[in-house]
C-alpha positions as CSV (number, residue, x, y, z in Angstrom):
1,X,-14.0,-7.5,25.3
2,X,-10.6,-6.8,27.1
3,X,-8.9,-3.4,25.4
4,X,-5.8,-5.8,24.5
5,X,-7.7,-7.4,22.4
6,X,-9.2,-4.7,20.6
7,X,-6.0,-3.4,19.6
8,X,-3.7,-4.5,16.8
9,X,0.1,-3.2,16.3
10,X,1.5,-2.8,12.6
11,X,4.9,-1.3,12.9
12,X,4.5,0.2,16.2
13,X,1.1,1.8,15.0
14,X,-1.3,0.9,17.4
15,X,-4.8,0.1,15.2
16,X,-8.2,-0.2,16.9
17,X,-10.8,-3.0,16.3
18,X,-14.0,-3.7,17.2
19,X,-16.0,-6.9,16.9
20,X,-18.7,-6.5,15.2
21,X,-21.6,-8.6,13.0
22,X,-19.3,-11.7,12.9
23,X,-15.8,-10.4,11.9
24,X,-13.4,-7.5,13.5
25,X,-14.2,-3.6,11.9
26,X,-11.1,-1.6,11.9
27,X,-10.7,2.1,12.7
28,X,-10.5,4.1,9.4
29,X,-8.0,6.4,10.6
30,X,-5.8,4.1,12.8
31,X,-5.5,2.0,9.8
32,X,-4.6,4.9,7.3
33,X,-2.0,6.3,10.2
34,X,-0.2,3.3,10.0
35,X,0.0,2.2,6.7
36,X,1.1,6.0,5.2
37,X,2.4,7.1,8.9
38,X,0.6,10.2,7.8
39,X,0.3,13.1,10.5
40,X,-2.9,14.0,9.2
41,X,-5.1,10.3,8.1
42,X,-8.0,12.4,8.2
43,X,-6.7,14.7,4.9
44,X,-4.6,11.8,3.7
45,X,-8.2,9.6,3.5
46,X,-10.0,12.6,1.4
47,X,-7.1,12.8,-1.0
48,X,-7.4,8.8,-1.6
49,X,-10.8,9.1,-1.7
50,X,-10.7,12.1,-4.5
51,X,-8.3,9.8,-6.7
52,X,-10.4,6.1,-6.4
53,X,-14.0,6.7,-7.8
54,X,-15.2,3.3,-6.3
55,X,-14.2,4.6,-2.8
56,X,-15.6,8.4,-3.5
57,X,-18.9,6.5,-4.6
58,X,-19.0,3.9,-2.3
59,X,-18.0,5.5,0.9
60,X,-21.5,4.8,2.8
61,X,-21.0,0.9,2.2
62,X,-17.7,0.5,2.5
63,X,-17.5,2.1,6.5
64,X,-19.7,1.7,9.6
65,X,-19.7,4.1,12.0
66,X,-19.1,2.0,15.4
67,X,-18.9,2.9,19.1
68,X,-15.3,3.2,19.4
69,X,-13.3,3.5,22.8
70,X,-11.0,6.8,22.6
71,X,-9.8,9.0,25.3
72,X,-12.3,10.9,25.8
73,X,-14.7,7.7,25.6
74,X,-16.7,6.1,23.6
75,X,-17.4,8.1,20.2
76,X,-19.0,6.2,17.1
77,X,-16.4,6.3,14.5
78,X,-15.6,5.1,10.8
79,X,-14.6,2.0,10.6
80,X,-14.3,-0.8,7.7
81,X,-14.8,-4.5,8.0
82,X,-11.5,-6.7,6.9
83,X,-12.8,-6.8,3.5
84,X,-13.5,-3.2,3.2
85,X,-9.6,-2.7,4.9
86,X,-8.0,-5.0,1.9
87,X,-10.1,-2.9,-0.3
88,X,-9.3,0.5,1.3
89,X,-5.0,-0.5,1.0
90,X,-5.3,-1.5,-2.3
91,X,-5.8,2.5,-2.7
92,X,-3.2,3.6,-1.0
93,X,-0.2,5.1,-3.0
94,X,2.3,4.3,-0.3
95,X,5.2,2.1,-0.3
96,X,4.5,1.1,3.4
97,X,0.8,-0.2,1.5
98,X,2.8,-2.6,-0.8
99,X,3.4,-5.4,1.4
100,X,0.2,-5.5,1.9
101,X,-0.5,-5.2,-1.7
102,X,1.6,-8.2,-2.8
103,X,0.4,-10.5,-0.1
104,X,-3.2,-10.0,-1.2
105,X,-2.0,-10.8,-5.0
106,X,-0.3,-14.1,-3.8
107,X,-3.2,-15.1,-1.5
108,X,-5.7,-14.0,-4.8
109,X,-3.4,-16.3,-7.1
110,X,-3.0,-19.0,-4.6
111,X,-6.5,-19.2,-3.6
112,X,-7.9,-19.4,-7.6
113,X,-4.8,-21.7,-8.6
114,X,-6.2,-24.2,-5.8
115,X,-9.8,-23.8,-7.3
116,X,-8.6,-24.7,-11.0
117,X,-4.8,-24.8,-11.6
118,X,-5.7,-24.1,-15.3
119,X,-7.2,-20.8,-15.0
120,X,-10.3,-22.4,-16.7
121,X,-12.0,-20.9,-13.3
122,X,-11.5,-17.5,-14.2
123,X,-13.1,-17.2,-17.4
124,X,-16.8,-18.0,-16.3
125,X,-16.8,-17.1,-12.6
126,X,-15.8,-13.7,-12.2
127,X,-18.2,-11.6,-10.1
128,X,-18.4,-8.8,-12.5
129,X,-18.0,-8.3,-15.6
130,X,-15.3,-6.4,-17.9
131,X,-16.2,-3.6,-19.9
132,X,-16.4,-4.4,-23.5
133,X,-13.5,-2.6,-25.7
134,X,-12.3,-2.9,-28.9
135,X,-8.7,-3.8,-28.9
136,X,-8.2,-0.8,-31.8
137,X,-10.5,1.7,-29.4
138,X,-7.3,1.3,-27.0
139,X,-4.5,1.9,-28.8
140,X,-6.5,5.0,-30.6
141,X,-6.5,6.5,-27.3
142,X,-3.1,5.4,-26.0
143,X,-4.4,2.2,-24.4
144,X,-6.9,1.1,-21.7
């Protein structure tokens, strides 16, 4: 694949992409850089991660470590799948994240609106399931 097309810009950031088991893999730290504009992705990432237990957890299935071209060559580094990427900004406590944030939340309510413009969808069809807590339990410890 030409090297123009493994690169995306976001806000003059450039963002690296590889194709990869039928969809595009994103560098970890490209993406990070240019959603925060952090100096340092790298500690930025390990902070993120520190604060979101589902990303500390999960960190071996959300990324992929992929051959990735870099100056100095090709070096296998972390990347996350477009899924994994929505997943990984939705963690991000930046204000340059929330564009991203509400676009996802439209394309969520669009997308189940178009399935059942009632809602009814939602009640049975959820793929996971909510914790079970007594309304009272909540406000006895200053809500859930």
């Amino acid at each position: 694949m030409e090297q123009e097309k493994a690169l995306v810009v976001f806000q003059g950031k450039r963002i690296r992409r590889i194709w990869f088991d039928d969809g595009w893999y994103f560098v970890v730290n490209d993406l990070i850089e240019a959603i925060t504009d952090s100096s340092n992705p790298s500690d930025y990432l390990k902070k993120v991660r520190s604060r979101d237990e589902g990303l500390k957890g999960g960190w071996g299935q959300i990324v992929t470590p992929l051959p990735i071209q870099t100056q100095g060559g090709r070096q296998q580094m972390n990347c996350v799948s477009t899924e994994n990427a929505f997943r990984l900004i939705q963690s991000i406590p930046s204000i340059r994240a929330e564009p991203f944030k509400r676009w996802l939340a439209k394309a969520a309510n669009d997308i189940i609106f178009n399935i059942s413009p009632k809602g009814l969808w939602m009640i049975n069809h959820f793929p996971f399931s909510f914790p079970s807590t007594k309304v009272d339990e909540c406000s006895d410890h200053g809500g859930c």
